[in-house]
C-alpha positions as CSV (number, residue, x, y, z in Angstrom):
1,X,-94.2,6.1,-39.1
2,X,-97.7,5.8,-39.3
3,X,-100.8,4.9,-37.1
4,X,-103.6,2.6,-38.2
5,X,-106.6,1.5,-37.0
6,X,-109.9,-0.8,-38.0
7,X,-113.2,-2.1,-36.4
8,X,-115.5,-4.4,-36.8
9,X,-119.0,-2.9,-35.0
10,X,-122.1,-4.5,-34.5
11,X,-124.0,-4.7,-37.7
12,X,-126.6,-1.2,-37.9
13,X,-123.9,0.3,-35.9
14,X,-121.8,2.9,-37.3
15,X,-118.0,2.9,-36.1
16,X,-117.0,6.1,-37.0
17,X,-117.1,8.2,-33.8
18,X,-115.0,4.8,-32.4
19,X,-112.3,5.1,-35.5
20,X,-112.2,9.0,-34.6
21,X,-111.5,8.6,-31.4
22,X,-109.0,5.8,-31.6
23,X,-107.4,8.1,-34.6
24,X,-107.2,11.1,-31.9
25,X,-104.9,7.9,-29.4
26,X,-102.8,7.2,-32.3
27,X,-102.3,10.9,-33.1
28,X,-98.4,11.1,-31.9
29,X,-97.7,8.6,-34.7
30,X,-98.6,11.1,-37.6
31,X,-99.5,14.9,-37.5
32,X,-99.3,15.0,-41.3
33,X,-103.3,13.7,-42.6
34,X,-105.3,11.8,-41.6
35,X,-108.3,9.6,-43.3
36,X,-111.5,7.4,-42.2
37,X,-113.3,4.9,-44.8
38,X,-116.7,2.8,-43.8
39,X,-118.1,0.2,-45.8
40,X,-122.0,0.9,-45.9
41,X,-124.4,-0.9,-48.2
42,X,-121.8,-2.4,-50.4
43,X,-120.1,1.5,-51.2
44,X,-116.8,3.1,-49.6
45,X,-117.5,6.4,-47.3
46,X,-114.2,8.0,-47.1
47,X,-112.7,11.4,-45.8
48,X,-109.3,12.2,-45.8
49,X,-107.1,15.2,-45.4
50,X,-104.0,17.1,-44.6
51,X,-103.6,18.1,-41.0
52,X,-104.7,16.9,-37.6
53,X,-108.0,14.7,-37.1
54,X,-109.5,17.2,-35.0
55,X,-109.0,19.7,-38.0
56,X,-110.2,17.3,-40.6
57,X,-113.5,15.7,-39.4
58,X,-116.6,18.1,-39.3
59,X,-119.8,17.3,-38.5
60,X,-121.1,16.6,-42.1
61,X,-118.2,14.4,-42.6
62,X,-119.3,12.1,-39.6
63,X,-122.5,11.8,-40.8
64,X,-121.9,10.5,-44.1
65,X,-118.9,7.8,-42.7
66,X,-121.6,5.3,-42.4
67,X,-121.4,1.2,-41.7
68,X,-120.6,-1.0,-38.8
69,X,-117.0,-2.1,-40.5
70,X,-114.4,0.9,-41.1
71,X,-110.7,1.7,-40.7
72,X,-109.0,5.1,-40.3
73,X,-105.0,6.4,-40.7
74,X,-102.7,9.2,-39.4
75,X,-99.8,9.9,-41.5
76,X,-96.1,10.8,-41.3
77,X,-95.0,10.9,-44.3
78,X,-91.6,8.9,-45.7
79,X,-91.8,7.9,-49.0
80,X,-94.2,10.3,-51.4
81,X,-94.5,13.7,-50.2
82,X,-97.1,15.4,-47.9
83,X,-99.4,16.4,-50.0
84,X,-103.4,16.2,-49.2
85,X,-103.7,13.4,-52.2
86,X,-100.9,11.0,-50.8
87,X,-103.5,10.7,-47.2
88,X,-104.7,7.1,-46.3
89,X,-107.1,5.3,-46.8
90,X,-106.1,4.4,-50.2
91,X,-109.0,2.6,-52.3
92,X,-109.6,0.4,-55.6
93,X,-112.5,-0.7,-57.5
94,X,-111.4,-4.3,-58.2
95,X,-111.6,-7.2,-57.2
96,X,-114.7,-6.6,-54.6
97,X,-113.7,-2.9,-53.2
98,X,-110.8,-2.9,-51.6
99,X,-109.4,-0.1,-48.9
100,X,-106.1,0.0,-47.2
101,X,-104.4,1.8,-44.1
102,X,-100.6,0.7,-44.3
103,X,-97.7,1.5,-41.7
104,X,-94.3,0.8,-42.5
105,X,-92.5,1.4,-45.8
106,X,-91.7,-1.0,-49.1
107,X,-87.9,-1.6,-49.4
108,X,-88.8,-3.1,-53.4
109,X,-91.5,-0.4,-54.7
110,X,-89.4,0.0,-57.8
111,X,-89.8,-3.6,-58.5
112,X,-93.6,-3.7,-57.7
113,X,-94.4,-0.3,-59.7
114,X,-92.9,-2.5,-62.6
115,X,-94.8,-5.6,-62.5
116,X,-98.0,-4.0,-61.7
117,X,-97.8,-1.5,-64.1
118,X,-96.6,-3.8,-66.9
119,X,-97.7,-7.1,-66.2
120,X,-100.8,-6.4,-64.1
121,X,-102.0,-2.7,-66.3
122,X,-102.5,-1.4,-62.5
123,X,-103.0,2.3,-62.7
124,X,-101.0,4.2,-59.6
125,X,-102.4,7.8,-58.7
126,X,-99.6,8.3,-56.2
127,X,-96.3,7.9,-54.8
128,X,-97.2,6.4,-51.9
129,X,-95.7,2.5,-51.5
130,X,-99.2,2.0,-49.5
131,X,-101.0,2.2,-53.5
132,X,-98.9,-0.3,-54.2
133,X,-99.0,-2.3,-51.7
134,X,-103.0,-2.2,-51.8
135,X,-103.1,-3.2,-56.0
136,X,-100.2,-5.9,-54.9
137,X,-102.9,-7.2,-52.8
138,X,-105.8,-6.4,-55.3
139,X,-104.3,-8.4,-57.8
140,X,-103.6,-11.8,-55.7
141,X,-107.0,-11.4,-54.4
142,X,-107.8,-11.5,-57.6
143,X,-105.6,-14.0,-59.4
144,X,-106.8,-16.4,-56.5
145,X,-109.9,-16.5,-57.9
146,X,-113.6,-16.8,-56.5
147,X,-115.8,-19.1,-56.4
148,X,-119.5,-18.6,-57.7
149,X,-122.7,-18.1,-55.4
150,X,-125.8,-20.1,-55.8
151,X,-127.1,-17.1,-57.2
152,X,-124.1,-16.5,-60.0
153,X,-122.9,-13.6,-57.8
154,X,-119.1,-14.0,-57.0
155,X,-118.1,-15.1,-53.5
156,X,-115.0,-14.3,-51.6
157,X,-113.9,-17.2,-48.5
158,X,-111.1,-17.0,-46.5
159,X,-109.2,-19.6,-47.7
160,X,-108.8,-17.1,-50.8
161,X,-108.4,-14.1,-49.0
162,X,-105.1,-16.2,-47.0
163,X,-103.5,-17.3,-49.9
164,X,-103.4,-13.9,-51.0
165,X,-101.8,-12.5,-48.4
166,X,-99.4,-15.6,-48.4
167,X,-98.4,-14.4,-51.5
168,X,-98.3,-11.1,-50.9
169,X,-95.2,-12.1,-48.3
170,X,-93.5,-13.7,-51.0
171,X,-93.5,-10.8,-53.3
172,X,-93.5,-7.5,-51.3
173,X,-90.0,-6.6,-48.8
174,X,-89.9,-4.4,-46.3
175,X,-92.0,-3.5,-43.7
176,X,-95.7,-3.5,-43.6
177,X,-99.0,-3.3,-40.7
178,X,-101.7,-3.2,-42.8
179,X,-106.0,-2.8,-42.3
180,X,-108.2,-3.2,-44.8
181,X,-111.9,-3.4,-45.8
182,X,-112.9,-5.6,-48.5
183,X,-116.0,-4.6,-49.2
184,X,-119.3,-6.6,-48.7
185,X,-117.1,-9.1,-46.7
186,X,-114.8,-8.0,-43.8
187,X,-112.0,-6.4,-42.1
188,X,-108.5,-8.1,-42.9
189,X,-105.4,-7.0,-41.4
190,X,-101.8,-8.8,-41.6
191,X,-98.3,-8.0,-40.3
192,X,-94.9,-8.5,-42.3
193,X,-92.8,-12.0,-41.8
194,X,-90.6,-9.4,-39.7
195,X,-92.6,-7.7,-37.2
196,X,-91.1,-4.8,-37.7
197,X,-94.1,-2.6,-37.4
198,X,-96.9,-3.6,-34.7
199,X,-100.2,-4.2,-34.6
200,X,-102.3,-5.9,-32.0
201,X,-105.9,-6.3,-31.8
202,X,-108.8,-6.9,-29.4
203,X,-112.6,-7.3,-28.6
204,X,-115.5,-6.5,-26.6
205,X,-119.2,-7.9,-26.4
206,X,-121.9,-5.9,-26.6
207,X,-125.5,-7.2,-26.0
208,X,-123.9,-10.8,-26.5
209,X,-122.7,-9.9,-29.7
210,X,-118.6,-9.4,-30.6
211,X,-117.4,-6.5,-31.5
212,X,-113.6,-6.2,-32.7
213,X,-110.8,-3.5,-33.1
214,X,-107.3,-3.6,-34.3
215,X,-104.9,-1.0,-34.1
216,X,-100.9,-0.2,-33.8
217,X,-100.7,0.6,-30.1
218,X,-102.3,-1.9,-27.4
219,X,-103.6,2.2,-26.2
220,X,-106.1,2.7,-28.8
221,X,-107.8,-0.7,-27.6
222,X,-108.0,-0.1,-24.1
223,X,-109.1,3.4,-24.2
224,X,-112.2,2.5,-26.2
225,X,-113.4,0.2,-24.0
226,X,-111.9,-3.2,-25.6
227,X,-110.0,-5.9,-24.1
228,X,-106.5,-7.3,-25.5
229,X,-106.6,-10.4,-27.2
230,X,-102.9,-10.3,-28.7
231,X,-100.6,-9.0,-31.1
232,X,-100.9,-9.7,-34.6
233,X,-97.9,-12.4,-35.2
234,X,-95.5,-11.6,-37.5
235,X,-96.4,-12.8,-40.7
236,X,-100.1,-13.4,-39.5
237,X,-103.4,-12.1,-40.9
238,X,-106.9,-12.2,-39.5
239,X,-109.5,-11.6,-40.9
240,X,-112.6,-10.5,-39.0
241,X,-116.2,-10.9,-41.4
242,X,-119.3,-8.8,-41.6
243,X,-121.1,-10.6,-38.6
244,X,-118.3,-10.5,-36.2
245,X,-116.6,-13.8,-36.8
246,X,-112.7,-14.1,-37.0
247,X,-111.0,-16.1,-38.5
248,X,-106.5,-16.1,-38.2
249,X,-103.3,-18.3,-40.2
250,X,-100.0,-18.0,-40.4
251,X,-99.7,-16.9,-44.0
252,X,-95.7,-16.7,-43.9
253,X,-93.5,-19.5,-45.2
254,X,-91.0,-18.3,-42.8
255,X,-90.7,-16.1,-40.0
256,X,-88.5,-14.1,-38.6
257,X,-89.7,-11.8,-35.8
258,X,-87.3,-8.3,-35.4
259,X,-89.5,-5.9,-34.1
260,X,-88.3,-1.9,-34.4
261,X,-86.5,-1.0,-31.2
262,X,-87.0,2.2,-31.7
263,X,-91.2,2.0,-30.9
264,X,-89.5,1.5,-27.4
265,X,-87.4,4.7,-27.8
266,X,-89.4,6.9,-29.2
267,X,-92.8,6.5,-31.3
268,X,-94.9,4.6,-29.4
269,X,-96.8,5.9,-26.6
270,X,-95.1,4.7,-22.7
271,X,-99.0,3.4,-22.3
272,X,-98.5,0.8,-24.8
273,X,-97.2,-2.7,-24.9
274,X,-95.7,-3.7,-27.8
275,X,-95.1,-7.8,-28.5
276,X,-95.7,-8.5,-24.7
277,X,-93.3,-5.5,-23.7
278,X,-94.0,-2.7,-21.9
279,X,-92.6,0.4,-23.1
280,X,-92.8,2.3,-20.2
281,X,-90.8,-0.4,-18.2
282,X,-88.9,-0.4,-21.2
283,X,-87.9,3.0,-20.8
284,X,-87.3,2.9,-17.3
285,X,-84.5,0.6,-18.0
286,X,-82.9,2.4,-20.4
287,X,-82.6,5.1,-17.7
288,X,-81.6,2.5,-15.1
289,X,-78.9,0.6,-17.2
290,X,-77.6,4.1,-18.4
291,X,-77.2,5.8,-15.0
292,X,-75.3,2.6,-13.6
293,X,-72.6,3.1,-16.5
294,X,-72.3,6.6,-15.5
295,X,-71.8,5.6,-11.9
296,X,-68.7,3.5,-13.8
297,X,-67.5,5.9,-15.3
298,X,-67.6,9.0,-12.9
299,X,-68.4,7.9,-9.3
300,X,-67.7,11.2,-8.2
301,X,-69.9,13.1,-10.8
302,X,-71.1,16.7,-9.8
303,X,-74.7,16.6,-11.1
304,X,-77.0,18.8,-9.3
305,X,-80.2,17.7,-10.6
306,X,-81.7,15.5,-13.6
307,X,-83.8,17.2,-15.8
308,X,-85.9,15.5,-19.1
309,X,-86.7,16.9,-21.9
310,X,-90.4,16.8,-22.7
311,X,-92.0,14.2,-23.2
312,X,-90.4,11.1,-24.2
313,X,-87.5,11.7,-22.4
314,X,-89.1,12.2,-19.4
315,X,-89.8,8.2,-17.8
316,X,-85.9,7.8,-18.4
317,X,-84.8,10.3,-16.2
318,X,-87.4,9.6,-13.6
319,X,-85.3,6.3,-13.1
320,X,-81.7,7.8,-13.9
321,X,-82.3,10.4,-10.8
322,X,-83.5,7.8,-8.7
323,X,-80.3,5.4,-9.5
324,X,-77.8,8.3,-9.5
325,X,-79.2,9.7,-5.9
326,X,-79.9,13.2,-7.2
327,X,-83.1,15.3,-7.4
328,X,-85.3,15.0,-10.5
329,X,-86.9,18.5,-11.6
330,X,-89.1,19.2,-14.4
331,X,-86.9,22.6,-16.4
332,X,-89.2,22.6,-19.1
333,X,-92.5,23.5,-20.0
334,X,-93.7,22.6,-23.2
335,X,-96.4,23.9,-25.6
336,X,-98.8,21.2,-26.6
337,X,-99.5,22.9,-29.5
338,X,-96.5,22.3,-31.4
339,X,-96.3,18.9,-32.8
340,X,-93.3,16.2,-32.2
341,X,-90.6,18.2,-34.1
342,X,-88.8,15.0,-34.8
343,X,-91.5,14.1,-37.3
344,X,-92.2,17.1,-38.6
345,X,-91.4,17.4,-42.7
346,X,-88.5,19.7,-43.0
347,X,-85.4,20.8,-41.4
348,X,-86.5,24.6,-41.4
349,X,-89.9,23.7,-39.7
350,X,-88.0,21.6,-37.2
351,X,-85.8,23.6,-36.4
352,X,-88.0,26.9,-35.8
353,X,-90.4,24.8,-33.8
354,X,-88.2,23.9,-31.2
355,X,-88.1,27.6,-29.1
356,X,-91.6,27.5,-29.6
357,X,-92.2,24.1,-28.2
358,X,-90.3,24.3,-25.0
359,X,-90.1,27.1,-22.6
360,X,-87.0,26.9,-19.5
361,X,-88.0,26.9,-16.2
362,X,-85.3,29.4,-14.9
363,X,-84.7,28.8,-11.0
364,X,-84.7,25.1,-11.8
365,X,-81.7,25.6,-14.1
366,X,-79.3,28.8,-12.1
367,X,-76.0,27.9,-10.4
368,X,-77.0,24.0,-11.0
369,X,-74.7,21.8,-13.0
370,X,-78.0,19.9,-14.6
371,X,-78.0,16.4,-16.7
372,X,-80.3,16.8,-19.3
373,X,-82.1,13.2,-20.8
374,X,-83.5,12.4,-24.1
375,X,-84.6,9.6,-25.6
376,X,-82.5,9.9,-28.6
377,X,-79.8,12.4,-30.7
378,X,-80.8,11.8,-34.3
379,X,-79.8,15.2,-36.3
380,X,-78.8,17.3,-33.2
381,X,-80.5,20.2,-33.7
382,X,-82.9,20.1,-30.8
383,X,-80.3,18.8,-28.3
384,X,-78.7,21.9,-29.4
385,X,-81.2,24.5,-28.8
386,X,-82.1,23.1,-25.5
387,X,-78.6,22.9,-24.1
388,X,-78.3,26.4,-25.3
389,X,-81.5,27.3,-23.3
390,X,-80.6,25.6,-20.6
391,X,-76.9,28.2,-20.5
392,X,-79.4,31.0,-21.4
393,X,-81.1,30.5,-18.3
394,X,-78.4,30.7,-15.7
395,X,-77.1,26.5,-15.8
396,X,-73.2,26.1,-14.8
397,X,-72.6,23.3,-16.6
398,X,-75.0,20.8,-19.0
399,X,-74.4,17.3,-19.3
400,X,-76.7,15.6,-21.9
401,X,-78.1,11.6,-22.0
402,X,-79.1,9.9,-25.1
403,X,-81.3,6.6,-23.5
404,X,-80.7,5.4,-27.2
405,X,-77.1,4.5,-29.2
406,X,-75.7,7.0,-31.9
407,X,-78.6,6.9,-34.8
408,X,-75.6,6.4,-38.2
409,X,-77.7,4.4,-40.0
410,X,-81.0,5.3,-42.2
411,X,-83.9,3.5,-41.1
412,X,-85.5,1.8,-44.3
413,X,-88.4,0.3,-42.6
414,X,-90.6,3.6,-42.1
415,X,-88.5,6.5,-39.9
416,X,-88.1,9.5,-41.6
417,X,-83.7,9.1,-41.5
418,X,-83.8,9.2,-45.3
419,X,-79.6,9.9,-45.1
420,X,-76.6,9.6,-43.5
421,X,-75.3,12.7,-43.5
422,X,-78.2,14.3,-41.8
423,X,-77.2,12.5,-38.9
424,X,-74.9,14.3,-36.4
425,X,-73.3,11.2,-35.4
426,X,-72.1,10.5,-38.7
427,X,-68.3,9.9,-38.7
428,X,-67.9,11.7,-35.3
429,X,-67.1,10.2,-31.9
430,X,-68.6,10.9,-28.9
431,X,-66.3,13.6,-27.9
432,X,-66.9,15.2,-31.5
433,X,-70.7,15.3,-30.8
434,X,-70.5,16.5,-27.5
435,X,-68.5,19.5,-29.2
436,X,-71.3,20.2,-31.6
437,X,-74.6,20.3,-29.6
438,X,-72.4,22.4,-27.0
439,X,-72.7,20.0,-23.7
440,X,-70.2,19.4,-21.5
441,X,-70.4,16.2,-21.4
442,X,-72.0,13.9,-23.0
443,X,-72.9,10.1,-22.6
444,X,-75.0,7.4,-25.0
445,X,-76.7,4.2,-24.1
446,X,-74.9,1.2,-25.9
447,X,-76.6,-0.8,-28.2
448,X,-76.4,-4.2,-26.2
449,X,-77.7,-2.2,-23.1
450,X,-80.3,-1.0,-25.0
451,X,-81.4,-4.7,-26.2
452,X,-80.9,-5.4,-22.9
453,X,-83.1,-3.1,-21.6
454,X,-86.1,-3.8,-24.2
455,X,-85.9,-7.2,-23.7
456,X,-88.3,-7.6,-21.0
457,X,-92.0,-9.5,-20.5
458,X,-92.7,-13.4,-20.7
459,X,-91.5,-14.2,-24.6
460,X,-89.4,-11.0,-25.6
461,X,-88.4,-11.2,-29.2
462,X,-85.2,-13.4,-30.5
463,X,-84.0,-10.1,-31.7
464,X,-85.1,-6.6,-32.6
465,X,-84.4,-4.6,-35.8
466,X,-81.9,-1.9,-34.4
467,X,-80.9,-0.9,-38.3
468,X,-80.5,2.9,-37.0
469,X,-77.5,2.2,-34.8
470,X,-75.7,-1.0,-36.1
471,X,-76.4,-0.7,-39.7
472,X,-77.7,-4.5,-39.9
473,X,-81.3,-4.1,-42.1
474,X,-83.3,-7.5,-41.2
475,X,-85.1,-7.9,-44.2
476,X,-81.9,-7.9,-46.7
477,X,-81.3,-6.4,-49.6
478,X,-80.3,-3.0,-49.0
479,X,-77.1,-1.9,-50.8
480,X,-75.3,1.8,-51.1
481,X,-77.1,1.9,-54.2
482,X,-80.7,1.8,-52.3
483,X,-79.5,4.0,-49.8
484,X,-78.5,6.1,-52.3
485,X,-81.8,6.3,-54.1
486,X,-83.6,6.9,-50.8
487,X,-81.6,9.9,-50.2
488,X,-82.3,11.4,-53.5
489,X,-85.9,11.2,-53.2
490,X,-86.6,12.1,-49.4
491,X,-84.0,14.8,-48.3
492,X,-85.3,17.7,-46.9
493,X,-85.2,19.8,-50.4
494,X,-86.6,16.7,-52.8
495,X,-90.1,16.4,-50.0
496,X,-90.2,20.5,-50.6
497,X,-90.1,20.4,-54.2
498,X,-92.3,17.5,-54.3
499,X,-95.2,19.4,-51.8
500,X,-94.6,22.3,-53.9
501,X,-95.9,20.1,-57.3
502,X,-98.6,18.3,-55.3
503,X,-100.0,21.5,-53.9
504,X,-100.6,22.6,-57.6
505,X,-102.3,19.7,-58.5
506,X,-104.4,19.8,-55.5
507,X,-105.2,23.3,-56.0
508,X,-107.0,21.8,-59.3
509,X,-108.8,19.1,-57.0
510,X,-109.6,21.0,-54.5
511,X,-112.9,20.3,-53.7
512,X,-115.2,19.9,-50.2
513,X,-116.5,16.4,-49.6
């Protein structure tokens, strides 16, 4: 999972503080690196690195990111490893100058590291599906041909810059929000037939002159001062040109909008809305729905208080105390220093992060029987720790609440759930898991109360893409043979060995820009 963003600025007016600042909005979507690129003057200003983007932009860099047109990238790394030379923006020479911010993940790169390499002599410095994706759309830009200036100079329309992306659909799978700057000419950014990542985008005038932004979360427009105009359709590019004029078609021979579910779980930020859906009134049903099938189940339940864990648990168990009639307390504190230990790279490093993240509130937890709410069990390990915190601190008893379904599936489309088996719901049952992370009881949202609960706003999608729980991938064509490959190359040990290589390499590249 990724966050991008790109604007369009007034022309003499350089976007990078605005890309900065929209990067810092997007930051929970990827604590890994982080990268800005400007088009000024017909060149590509970029800086990219490993770490957060208040570590990674200095003064100096600012000042050279130059040019009214730019796009930036946060990065949690899936596919490739985490090494500094894997950071978006990706760029390449030909046709035009092309940059490219991608979020999402290519279920065919095998096939398209083939044909570019062999049919199209495409050169790939990386890993990273995004190169790929960037020379898959180099090369139809380019194939798609140009037409020629008065003054002999070659000459990019949309109509080309379309068909392109139409036929970018028909060769690339998977999941895909792009931006990206094609130099001389304009900000272009397009959205898979699926919809499985988002991307919306907006506008402001300034002085009577339009200004345009678009990002992955509906957040990172509002904060900078823009207004929503709408999500990027599934399927759909735009393309926004030099002086401010944009231009959108349906580039998608057929659509079939399935956007992730689990934005509304987990990722995104509760101040976003995603496809016309909020996700904090998304959440707030999941808490609703899953305290009234508690209520079912045990009417006469002994919970003493309800108590989240931080953060994206939290806006659940507001609404599950409320429904269940029993006080909601706040029992932990947590360090905001300590990135979201979900997406960090590494079992090790998640797992030691988790004492240091949270702290227990003591009184709130002695003599209570306490239900403790997060937005999802994925590996177990931090539902663990906590209910152990939670005993360690004096609790009687400690239910736990999942607002999602059992996660048994690997996601494909661009969560880091590279394999089954790192999954603690894997061939257990409830009762099973309950026994593992230690609670005393435990309950789970169901996956139709979970649709149910996302589904919400004027047009709510047909259907979501809920491969995590159900197993059902919406874009086809993954077998146990995929799966299998996936595992291979992004388990916990393969993304060390592979950081391992790349830091070598970048100790050999390692200079200041």
């Amino acid at each position: 999972m990724c966050g991008i963003i790109g604007i369009v600025g007034r022309e003499n007016v350089h976007v990078n503080q605005l890309i900065y600042d929209g990067l810092t909005v997007l930051q929970h979507r990827g604590q890994d690196a982080a990268g800005i690129m400007t088009d000024f003057n017909g060149q590509f200003r970029l800086r990219k690195s490993n770490g957060l983007v208040s570590d990674i932009f200095y003064t100096r860099h600012m000042r050279r990111l130059q040019g009214h047109v730019g796009i930036g990238h946060v990065r949690y790394p899936t596919a490739g490893s985490s090494s500094r030379s894997e950071a978006q923006p990706f760029y390449v020479n030909s046709p035009y100058g092309l940059g490219l911010a991608h979020n999402g993940n290519l279920t065919n790169a095998k096939k398209l590291q083939v044909q570019l390499t062999d049919k199209h002599h495409r050169h790939m410095n990386t890993s990273s599906d995004s190169e790929l994706l960037l020379n898959m759309l180099a090369v139809e830009l380019d194939s798609n041909g140009s037409s020629l200036s008065i003054e002999g100079a070659p000459h990019l329309d949309v109509e080309t810059v379309f068909r392109a992306v139409k036929n970018v659909h028909r060769r690339v799978e998977g999941s895909y929000a792009c931006v990206s700057i094609i130099s001389g000419y304009g900000l272009l950014a397009f959205r898979d037939p699926y919809g499985i990542r988002p991307l919306i985008f907006g506008s402001r005038e300034i002085d009577g002159r339009s200004e345009w932004i678009v990002a992955s979360e509906s957040v990172a427009i509002t904060a900078l001062g823009f207004d929503i105009v709408r999500d990027v359709q599934p399927g759909e590019a735009i393309f926004i040109s030099n002086s401010g004029h944009l231009f959108h078609r349906q580039c998608a021979e057929k659509v079939e909008e399935s956007p992730c579910i689990f934005e509304h779980v987990y990722f995104a930020r509760p101040d976003s809305v995603i496809d016309g859906i909020s996700v904090y009134h998304a959440r707030l049903n999941q808490g609703d729905i899953l305290a009234k099938r508690i209520l079912e189940q045990w009417p006469d339940h002994d919970i003493d208080a309800v108590i989240p864990v931080p953060d994206s648990g939290r806006i659940a168990a507001l609404q599950m105390a409320k429904a269940l009639d029993v006080p909601y307390r706040e029992g932990f504190v947590k360090n905001r220093y300590v990135g979201r230990t979900f997406i960090m790279p590494g079992q090790a490093l998640r797992e030691k992060s988790v004492r240091r993240k949270l702290n227990a509130i003591g009184h709130e937890f002695a003599g209570k029987n306490i239900l403790l709410v997060d937005d999802s069990i994925v590996r177990g390990t931090t539902s663990a720790q906590i209910i152990e915190m939670a005993r360690d601190v004096g609790a009687s008893k400690v239910y736990f609440a999942s607002a999602a379904p059992p996660v048994r599936y690997p996601n494909v489309y661009g969560i880091d759930m590279p394999a089954i088996n790192e999954f603690i719901a894997n061939g257990k049952s409830i009762d099973e898991i309950n026994s593992i992370i230690g609670s005393d009881r435990l309950f789970y949202q169901s996956l139709d109360d979970l649709i149910k609960a996302t589904s919400i706003g004027e047009h709510p999608p047909s259907r979501f893409d809920t491969s995590c729980f159900n197993g059902e991938y919406v874009t086809g064509g993954i077998d146990e043979a995929y799966l299998d490959a996936l595992y291979a190359s992004r388990n916990d040990t393969a993304k060390v060995e592979s950081s391992e290589d790349d830091e070598i390499v970048d100790m050999h590249n390692d200079t200041e820009d």
